[in-house]
C-alpha positions as CSV (number, residue, x, y, z in Angstrom):
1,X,85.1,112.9,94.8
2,X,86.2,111.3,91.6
3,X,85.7,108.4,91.2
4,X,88.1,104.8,89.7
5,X,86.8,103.2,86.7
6,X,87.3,99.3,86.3
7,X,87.2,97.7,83.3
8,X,87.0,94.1,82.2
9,X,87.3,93.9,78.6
10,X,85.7,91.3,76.6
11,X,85.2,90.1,72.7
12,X,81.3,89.9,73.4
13,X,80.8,92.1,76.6
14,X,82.6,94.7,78.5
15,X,82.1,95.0,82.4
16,X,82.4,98.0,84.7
17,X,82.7,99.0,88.2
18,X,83.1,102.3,90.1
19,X,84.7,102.6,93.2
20,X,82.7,104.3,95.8
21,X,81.5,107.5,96.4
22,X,82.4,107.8,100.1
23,X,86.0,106.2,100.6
24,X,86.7,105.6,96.9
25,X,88.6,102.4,98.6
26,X,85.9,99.9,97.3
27,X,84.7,98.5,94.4
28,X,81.3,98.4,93.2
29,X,80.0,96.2,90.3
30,X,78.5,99.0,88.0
31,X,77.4,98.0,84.2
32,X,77.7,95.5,81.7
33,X,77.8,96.7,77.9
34,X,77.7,95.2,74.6
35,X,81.2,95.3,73.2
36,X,81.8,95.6,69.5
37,X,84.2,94.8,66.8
38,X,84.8,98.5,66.1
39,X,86.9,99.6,69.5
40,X,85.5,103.4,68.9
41,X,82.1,101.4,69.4
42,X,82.7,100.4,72.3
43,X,84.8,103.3,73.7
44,X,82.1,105.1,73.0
45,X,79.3,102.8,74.8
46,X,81.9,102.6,77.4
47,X,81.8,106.9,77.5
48,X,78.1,107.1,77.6
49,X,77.8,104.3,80.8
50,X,79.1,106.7,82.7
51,X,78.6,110.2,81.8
52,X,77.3,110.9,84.8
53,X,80.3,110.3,87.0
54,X,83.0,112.6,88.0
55,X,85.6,109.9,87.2
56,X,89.6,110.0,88.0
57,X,91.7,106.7,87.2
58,X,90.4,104.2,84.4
59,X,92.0,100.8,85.2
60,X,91.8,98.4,82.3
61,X,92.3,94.6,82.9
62,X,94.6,93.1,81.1
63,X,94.1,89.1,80.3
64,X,98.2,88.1,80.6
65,X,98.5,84.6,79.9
66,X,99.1,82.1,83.2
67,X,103.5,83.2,82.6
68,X,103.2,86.5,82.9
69,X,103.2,87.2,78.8
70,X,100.7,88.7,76.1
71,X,98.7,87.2,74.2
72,X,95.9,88.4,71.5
73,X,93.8,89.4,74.3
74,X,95.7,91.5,76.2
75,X,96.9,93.0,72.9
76,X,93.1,93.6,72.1
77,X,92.6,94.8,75.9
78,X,95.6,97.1,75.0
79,X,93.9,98.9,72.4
80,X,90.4,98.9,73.8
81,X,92.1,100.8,76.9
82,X,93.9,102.9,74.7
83,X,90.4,103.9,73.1
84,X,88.2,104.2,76.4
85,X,91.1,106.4,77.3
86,X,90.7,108.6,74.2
87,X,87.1,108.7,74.5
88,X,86.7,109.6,78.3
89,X,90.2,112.4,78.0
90,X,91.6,109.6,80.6
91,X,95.1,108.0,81.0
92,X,94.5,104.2,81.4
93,X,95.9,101.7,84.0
94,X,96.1,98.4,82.9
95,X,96.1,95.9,85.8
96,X,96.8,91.8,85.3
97,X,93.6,90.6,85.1
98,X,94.4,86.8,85.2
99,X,91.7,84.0,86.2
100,X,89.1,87.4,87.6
101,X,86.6,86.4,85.5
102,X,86.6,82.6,86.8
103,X,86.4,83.9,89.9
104,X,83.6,86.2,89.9
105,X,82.1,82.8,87.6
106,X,82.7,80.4,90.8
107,X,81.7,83.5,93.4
108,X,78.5,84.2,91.7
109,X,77.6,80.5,91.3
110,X,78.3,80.1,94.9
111,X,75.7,82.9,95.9
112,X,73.0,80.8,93.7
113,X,72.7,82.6,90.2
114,X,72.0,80.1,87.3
115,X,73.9,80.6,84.3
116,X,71.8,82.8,82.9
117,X,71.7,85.0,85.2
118,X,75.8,84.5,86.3
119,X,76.2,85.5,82.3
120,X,74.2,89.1,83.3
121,X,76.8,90.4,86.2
122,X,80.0,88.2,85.6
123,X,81.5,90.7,83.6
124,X,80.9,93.6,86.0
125,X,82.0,91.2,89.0
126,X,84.8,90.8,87.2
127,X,85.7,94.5,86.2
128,X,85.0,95.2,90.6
129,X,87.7,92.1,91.1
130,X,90.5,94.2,88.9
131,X,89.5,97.4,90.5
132,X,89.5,96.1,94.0
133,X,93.1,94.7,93.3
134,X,93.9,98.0,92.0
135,X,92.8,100.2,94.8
136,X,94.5,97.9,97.5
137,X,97.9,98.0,95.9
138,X,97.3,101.6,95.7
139,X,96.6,101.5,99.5
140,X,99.3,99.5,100.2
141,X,101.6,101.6,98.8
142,X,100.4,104.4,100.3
143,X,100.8,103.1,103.8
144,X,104.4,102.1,103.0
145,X,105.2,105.6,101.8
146,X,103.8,107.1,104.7
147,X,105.3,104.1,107.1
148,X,109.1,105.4,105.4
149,X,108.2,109.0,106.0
150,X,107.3,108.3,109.8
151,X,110.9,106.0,109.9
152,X,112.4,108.8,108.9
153,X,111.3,111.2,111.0
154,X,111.7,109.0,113.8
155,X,115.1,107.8,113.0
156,X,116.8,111.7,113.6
157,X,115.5,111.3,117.1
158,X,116.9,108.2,117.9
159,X,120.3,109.3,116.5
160,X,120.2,112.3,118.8
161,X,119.1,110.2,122.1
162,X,122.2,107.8,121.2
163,X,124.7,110.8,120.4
164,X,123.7,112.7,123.9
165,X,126.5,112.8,126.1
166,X,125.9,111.1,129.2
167,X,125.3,113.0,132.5
């Protein structure tokens, strides 16, 4: 099964997470990697993470400002997606990403990690927040497509039991 690629893209670090192997419906905190000023860099370090999985969507967070409007990160985000997409033969998602990181930050400092160690995973508890948003809205709209598609075939029926002449 291929697997979704989460990515939360940083100035210093870049997170990842995978969904999983059996359902592919749930994120899974994967890797944290050393980003780098040169975006072929870290495409590249990005590519190498995860040679080893048969991956199908790459889903890019993108740091939109608290209105709804980018800034120089998500403009950076932008072209860091564009270049992990390039480098993995991938079209990109990019998903609103706003406030994950503070609260994979407050999540992980609820479960007991000290800063050092918060500074380890937060980025890959981050990157698992935008993919789990992403596969639910993925769900979600598959389960409205398929609740339309049982409407419809329902609704014929209940035309014909109302148009049946009466005996």
């Amino acid at each position: 099964m291929e697997r979704a690629l989460g990515v939360d893209p940083g100035r210093a670090r870049i997170g990842l997470a995978l969904s999983d192997e059996a359902s592919g419906a749930l994120a899974l905190p994967f890797a944290t990697i050393p980003s780098d000023a040169k975006l072929e860099v870290a495409a590249e370090r990005v590519r190498a993470a995860v040679a080893h999985v048969e991956l199908g969507k790459v889903v890019v967070g993108l740091p939109l400002r608290l209105d709804g409007s980018e800034g120089e990160a998500a403009r950076r985000a932008r072209k860091l997606g564009r270049a992990i997409g390039r480098a993995l033969g991938r079209s990109v998602i990019f998903w609103d990403e706003r406030l994950t990181t503070a609260l994979a930050e407050r999540g992980l400092k609820d479960v007991g990690l000290d800063g050092r160690e918060r500074r380890e995973v937060v980025d890959q508890s981050a990157a698992a927040l935008i993919l789990q948003s992403w596969l639910d809205a993925r769900a979600a709209r598959a389960e409205r497509k398929e609740q339309r598609a049982r409407d419809e075939r329902e609704e014929p029926r209940a035309r014909d039991e109302r148009e049946e002449p009466e005996r």
